[in-house]
mmCIF entry with sequence, helices, sheets and N, C-alpha, C, O atoms, coordinates in Angstrom:
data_MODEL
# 
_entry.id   MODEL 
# 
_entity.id                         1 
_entity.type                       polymer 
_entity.pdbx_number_of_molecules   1 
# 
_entity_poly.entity_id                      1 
_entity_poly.type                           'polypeptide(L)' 
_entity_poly.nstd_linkage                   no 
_entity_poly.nstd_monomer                   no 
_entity_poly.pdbx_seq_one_letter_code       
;(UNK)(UNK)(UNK)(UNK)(UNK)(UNK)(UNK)(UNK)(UNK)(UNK)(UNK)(UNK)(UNK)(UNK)(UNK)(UNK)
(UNK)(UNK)(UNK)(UNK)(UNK)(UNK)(UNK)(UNK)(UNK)(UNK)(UNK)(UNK)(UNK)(UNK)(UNK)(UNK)
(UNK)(UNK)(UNK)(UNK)(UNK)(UNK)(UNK)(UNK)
;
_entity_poly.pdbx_seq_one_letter_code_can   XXXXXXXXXXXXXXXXXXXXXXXXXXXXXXXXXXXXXXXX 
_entity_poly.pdbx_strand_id                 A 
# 
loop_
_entity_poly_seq.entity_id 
_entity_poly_seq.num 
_entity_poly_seq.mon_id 
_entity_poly_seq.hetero 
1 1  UNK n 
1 2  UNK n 
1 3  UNK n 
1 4  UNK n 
1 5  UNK n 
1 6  UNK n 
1 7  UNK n 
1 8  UNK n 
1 9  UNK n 
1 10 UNK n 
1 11 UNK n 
1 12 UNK n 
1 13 UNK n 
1 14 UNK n 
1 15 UNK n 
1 16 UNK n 
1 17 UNK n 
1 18 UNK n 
1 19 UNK n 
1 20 UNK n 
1 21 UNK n 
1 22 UNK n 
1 23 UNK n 
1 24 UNK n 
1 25 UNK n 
1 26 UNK n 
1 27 UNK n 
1 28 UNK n 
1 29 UNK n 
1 30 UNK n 
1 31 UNK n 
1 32 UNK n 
1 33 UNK n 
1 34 UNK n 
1 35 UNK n 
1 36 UNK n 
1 37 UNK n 
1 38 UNK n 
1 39 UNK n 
1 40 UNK n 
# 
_struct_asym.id          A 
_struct_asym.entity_id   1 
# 
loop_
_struct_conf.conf_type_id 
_struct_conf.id 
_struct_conf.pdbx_PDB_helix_id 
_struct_conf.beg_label_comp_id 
_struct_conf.beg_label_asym_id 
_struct_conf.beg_label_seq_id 
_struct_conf.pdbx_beg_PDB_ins_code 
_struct_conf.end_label_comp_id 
_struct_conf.end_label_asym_id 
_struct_conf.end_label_seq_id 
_struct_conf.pdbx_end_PDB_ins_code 
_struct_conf.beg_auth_comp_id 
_struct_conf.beg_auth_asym_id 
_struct_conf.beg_auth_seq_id 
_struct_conf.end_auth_comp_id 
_struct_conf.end_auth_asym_id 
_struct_conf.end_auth_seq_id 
_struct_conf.pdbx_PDB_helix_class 
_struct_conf.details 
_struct_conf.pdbx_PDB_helix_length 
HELX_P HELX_P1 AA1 UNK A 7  ? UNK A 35 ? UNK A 7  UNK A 35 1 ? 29 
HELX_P HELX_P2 AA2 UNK A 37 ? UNK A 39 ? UNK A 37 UNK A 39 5 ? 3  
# 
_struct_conf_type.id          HELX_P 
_struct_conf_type.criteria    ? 
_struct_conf_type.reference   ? 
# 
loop_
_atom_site.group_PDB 
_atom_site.id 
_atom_site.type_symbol 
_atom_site.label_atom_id 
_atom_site.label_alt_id 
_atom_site.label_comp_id 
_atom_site.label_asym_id 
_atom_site.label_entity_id 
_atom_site.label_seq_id 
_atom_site.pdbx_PDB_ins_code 
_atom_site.Cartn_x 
_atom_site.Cartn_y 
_atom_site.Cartn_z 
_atom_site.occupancy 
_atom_site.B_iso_or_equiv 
_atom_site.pdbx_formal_charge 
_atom_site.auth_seq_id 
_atom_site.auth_comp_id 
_atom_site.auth_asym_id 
_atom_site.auth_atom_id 
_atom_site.pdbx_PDB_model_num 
ATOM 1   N N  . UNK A 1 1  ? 0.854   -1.195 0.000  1.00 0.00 ? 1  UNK A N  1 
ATOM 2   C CA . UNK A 1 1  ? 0.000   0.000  0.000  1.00 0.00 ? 1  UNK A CA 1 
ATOM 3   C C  . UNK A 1 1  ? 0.897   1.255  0.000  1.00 0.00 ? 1  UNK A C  1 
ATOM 4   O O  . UNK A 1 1  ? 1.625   1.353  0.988  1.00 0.00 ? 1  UNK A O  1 
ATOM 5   N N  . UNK A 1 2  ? 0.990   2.364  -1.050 1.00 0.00 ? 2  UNK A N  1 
ATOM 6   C CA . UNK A 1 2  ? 1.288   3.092  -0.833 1.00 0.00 ? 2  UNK A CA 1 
ATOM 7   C C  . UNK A 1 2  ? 1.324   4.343  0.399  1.00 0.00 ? 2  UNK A C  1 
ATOM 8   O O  . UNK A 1 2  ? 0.937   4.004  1.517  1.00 0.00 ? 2  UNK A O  1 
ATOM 9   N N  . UNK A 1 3  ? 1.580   5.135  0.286  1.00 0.00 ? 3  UNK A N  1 
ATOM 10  C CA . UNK A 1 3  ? 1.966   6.043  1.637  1.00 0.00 ? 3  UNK A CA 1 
ATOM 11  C C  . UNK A 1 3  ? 1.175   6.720  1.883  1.00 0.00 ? 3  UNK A C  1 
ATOM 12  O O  . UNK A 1 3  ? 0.704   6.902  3.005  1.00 0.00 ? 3  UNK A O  1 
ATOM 13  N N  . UNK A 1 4  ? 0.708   7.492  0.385  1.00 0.00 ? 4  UNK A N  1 
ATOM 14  C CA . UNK A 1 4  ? -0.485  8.175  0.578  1.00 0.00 ? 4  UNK A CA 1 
ATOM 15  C C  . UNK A 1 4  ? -1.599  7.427  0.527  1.00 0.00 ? 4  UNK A C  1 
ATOM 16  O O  . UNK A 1 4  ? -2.488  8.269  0.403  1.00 0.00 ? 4  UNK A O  1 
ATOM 17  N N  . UNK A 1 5  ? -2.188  6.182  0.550  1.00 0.00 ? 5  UNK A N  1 
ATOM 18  C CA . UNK A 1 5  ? -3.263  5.468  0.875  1.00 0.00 ? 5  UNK A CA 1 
ATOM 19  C C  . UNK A 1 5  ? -3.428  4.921  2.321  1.00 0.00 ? 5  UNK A C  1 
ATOM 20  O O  . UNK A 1 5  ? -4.213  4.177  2.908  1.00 0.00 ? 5  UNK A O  1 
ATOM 21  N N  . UNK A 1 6  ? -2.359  5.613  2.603  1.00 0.00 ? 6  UNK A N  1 
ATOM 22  C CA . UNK A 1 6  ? -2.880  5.093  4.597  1.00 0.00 ? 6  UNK A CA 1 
ATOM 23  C C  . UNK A 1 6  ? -2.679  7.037  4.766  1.00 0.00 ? 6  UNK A C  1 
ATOM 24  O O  . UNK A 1 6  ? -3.029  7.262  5.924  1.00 0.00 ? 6  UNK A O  1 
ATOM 25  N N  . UNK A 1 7  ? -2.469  7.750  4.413  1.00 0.00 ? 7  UNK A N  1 
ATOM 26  C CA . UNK A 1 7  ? -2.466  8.861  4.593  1.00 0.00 ? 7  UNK A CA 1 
ATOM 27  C C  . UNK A 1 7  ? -3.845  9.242  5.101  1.00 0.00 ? 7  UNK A C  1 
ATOM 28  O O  . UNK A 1 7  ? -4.186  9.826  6.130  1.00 0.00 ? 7  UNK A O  1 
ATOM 29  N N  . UNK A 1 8  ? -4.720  8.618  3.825  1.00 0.00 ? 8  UNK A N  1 
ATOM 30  C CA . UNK A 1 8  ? -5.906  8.792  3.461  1.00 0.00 ? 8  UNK A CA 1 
ATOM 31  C C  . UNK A 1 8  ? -6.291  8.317  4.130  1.00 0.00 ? 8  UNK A C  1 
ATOM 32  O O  . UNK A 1 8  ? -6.866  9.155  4.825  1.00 0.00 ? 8  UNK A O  1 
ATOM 33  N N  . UNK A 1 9  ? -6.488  7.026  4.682  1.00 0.00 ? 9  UNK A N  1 
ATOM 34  C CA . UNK A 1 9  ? -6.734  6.161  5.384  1.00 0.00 ? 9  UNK A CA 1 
ATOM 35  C C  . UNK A 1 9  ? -6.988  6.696  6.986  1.00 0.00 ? 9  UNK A C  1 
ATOM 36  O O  . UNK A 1 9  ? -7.942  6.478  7.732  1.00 0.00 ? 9  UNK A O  1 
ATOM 37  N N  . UNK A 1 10 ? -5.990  7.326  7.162  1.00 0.00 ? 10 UNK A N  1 
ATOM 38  C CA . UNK A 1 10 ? -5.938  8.732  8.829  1.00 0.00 ? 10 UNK A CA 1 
ATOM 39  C C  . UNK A 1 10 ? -7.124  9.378  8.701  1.00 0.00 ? 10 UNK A C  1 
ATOM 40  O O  . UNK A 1 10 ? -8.107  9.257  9.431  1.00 0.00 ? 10 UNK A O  1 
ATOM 41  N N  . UNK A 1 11 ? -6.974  10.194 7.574  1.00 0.00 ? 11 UNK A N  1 
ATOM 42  C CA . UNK A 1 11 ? -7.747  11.252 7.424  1.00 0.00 ? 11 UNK A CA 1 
ATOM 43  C C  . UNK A 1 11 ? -9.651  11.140 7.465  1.00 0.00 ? 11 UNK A C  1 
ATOM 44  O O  . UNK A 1 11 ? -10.607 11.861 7.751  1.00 0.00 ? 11 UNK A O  1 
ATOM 45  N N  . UNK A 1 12 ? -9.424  9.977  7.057  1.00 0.00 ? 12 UNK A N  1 
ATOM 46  C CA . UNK A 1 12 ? -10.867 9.135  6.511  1.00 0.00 ? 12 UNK A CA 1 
ATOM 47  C C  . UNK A 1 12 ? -10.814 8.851  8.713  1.00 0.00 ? 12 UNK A C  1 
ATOM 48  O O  . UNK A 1 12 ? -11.922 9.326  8.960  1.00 0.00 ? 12 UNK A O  1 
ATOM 49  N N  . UNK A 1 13 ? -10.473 8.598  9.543  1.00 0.00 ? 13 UNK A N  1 
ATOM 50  C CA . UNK A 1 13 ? -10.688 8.540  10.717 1.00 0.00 ? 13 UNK A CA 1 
ATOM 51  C C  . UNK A 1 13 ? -10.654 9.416  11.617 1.00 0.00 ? 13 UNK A C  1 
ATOM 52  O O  . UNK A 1 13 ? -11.309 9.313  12.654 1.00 0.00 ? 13 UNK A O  1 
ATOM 53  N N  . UNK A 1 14 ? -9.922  10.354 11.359 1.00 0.00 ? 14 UNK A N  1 
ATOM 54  C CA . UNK A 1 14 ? -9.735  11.601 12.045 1.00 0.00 ? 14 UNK A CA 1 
ATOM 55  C C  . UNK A 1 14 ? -10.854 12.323 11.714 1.00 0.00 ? 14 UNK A C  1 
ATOM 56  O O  . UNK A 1 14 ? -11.462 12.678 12.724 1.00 0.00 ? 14 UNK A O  1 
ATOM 57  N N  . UNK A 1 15 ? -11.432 12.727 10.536 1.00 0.00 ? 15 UNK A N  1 
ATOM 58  C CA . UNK A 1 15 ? -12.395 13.808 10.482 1.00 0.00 ? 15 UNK A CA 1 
ATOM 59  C C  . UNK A 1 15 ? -13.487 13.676 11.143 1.00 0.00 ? 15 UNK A C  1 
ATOM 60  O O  . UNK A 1 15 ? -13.854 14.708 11.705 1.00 0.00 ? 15 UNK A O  1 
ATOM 61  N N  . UNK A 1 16 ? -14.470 12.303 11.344 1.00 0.00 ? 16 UNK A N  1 
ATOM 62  C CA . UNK A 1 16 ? -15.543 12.323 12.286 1.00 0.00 ? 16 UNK A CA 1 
ATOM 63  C C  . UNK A 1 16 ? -14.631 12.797 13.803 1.00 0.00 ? 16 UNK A C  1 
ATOM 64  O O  . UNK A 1 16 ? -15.002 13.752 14.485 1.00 0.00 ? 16 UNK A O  1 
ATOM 65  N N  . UNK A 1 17 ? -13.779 12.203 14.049 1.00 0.00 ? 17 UNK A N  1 
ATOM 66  C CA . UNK A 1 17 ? -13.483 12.732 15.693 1.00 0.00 ? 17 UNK A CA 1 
ATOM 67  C C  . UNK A 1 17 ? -13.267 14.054 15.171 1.00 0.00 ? 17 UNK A C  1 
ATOM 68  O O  . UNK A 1 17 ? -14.487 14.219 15.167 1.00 0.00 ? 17 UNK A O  1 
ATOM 69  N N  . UNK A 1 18 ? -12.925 14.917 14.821 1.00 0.00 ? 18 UNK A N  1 
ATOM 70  C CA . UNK A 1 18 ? -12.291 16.259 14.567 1.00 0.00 ? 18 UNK A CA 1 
ATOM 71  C C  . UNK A 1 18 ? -13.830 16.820 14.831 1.00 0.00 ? 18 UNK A C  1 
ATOM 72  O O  . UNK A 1 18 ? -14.067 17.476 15.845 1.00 0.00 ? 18 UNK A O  1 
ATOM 73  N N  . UNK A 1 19 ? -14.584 16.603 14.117 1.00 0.00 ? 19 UNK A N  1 
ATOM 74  C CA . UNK A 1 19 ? -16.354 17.099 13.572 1.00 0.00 ? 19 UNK A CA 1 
ATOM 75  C C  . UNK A 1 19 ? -16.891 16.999 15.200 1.00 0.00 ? 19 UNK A C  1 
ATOM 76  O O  . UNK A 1 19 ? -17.254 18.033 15.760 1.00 0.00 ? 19 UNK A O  1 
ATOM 77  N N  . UNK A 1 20 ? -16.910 16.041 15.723 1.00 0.00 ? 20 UNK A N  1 
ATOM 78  C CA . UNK A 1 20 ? -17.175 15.465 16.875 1.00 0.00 ? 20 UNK A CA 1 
ATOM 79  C C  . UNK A 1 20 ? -16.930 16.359 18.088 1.00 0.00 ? 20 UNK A C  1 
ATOM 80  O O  . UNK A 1 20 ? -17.765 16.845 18.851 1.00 0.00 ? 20 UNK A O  1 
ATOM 81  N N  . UNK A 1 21 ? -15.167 16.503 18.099 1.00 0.00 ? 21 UNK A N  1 
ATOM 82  C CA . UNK A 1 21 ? -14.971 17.383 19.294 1.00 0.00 ? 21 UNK A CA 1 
ATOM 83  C C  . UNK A 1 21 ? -15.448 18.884 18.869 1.00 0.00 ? 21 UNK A C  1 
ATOM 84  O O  . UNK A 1 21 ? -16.067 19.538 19.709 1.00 0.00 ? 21 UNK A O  1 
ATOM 85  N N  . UNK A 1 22 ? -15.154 19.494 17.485 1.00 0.00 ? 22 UNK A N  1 
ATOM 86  C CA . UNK A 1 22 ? -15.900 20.633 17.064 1.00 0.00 ? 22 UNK A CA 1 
ATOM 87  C C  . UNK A 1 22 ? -17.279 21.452 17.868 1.00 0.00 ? 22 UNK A C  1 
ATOM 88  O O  . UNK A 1 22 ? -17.410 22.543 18.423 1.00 0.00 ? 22 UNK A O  1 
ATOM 89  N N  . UNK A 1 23 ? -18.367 20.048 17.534 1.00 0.00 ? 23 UNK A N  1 
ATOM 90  C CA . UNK A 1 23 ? -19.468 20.351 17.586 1.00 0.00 ? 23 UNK A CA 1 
ATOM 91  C C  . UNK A 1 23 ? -20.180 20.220 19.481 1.00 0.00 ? 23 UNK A C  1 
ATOM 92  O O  . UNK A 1 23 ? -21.330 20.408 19.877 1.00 0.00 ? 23 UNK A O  1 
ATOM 93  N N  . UNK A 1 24 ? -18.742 19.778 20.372 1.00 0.00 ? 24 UNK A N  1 
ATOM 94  C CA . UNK A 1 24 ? -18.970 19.546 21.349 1.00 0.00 ? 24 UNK A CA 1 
ATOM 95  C C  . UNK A 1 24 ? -18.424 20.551 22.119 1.00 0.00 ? 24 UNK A C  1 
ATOM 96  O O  . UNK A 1 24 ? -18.948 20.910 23.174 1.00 0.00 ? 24 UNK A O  1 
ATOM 97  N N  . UNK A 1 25 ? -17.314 21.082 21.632 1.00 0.00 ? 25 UNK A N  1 
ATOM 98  C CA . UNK A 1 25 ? -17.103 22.474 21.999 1.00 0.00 ? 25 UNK A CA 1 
ATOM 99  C C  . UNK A 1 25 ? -17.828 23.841 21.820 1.00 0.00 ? 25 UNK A C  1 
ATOM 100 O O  . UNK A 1 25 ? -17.846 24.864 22.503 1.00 0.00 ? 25 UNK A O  1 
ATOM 101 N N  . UNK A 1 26 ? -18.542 23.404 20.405 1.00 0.00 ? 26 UNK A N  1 
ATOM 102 C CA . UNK A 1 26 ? -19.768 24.559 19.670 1.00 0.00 ? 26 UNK A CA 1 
ATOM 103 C C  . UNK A 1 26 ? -20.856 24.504 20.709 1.00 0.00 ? 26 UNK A C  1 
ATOM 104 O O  . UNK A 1 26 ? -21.242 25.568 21.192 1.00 0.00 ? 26 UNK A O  1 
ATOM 105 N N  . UNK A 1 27 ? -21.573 22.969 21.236 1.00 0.00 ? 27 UNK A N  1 
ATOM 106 C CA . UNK A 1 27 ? -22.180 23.534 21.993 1.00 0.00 ? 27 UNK A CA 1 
ATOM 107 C C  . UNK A 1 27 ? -22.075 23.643 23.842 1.00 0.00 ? 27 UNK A C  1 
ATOM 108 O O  . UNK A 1 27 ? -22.828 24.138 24.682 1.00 0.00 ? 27 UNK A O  1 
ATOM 109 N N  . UNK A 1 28 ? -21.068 23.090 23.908 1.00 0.00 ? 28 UNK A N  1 
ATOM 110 C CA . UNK A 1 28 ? -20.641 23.997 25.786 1.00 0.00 ? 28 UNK A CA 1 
ATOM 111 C C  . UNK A 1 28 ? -20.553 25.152 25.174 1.00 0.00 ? 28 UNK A C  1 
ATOM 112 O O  . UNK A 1 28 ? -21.338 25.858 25.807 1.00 0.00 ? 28 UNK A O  1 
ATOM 113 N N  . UNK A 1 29 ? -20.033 25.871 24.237 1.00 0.00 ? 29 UNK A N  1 
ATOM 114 C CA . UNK A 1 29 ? -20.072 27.235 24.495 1.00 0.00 ? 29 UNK A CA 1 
ATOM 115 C C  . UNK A 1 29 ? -21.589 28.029 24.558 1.00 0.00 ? 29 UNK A C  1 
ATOM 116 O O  . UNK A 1 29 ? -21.925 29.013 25.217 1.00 0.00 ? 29 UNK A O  1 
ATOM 117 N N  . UNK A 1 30 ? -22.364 27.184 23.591 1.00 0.00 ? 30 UNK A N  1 
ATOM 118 C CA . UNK A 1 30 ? -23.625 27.792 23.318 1.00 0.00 ? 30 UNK A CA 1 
ATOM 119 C C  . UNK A 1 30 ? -24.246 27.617 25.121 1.00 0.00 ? 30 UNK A C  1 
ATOM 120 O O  . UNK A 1 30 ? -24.633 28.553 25.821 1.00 0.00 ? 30 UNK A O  1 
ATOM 121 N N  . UNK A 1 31 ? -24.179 26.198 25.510 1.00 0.00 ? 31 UNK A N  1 
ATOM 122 C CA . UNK A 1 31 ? -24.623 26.336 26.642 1.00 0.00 ? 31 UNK A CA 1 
ATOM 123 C C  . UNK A 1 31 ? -24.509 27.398 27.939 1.00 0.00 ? 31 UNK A C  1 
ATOM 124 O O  . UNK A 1 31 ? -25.411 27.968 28.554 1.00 0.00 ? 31 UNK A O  1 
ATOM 125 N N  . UNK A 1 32 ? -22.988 27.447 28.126 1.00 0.00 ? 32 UNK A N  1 
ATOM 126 C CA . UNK A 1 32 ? -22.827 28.603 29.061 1.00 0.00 ? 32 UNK A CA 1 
ATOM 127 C C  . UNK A 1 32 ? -22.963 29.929 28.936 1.00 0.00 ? 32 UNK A C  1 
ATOM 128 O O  . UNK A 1 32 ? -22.919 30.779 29.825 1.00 0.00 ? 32 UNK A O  1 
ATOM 129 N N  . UNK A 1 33 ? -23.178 30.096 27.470 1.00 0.00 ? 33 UNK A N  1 
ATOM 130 C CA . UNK A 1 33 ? -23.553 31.394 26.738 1.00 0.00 ? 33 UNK A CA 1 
ATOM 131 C C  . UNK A 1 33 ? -25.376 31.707 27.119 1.00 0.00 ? 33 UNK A C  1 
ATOM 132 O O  . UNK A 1 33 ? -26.103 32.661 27.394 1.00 0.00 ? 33 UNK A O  1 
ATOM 133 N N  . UNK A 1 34 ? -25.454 30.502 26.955 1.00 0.00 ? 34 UNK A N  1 
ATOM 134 C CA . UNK A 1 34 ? -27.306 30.533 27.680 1.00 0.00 ? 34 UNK A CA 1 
ATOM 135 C C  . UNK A 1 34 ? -26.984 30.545 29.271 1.00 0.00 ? 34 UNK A C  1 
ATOM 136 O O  . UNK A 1 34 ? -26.658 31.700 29.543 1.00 0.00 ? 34 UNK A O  1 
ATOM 137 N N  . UNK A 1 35 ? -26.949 29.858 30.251 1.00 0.00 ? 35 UNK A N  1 
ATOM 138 C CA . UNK A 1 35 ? -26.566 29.915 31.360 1.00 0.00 ? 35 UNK A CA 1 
ATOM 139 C C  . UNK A 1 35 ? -26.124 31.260 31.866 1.00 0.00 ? 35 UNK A C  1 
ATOM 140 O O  . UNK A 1 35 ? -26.767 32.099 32.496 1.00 0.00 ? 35 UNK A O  1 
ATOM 141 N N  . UNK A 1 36 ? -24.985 31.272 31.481 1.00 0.00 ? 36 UNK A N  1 
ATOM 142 C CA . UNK A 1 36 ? -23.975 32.667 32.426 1.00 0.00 ? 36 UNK A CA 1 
ATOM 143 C C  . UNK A 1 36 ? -23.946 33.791 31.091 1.00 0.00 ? 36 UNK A C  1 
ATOM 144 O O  . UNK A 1 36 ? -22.746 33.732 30.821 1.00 0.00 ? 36 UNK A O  1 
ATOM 145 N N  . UNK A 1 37 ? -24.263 34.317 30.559 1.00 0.00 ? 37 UNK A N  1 
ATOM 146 C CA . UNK A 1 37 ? -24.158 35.601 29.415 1.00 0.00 ? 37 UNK A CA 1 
ATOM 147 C C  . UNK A 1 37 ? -23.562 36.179 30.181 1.00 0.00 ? 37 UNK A C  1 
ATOM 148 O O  . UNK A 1 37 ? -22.429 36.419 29.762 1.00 0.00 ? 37 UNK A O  1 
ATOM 149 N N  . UNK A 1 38 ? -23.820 36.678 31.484 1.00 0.00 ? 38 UNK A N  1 
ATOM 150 C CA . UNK A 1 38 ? -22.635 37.823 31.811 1.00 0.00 ? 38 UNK A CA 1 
ATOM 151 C C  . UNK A 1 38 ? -21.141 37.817 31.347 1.00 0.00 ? 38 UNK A C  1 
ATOM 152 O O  . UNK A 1 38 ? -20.452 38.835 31.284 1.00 0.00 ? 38 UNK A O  1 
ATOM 153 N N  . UNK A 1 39 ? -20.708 36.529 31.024 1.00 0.00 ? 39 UNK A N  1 
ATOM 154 C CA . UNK A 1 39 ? -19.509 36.374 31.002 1.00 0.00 ? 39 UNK A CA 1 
ATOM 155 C C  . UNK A 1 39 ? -19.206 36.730 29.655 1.00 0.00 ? 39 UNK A C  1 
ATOM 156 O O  . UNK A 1 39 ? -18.075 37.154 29.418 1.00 0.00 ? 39 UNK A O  1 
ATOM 157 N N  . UNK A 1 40 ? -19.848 36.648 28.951 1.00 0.00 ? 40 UNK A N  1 
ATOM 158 C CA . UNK A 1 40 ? -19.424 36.700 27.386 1.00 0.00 ? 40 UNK A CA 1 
ATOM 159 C C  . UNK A 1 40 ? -19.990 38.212 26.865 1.00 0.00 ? 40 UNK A C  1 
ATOM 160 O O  . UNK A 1 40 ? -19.822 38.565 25.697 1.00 0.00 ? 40 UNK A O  1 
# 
């Protein structure tokens, strides 16, 4: 297997976790943004 086919191979696994922690950070922020606004 070439080099860049496990390259791909990463990438093809990494992006759901990447999307994942994204959208889990998107919403604690939304949350404490509802919660505490003073802060922001």
């Amino acid at each position: 297997m070439p080099p860049s086919a496990i390259a791909c191979e990463e990438g093809r696994m990494l992006e759901p976790i990447f999307g994942l922690v994204v959208a889990l950070l998107l919403g604690g922020y939304l949350l404490l943004s509802i919660v505490r606004p003073e802060k922001f």
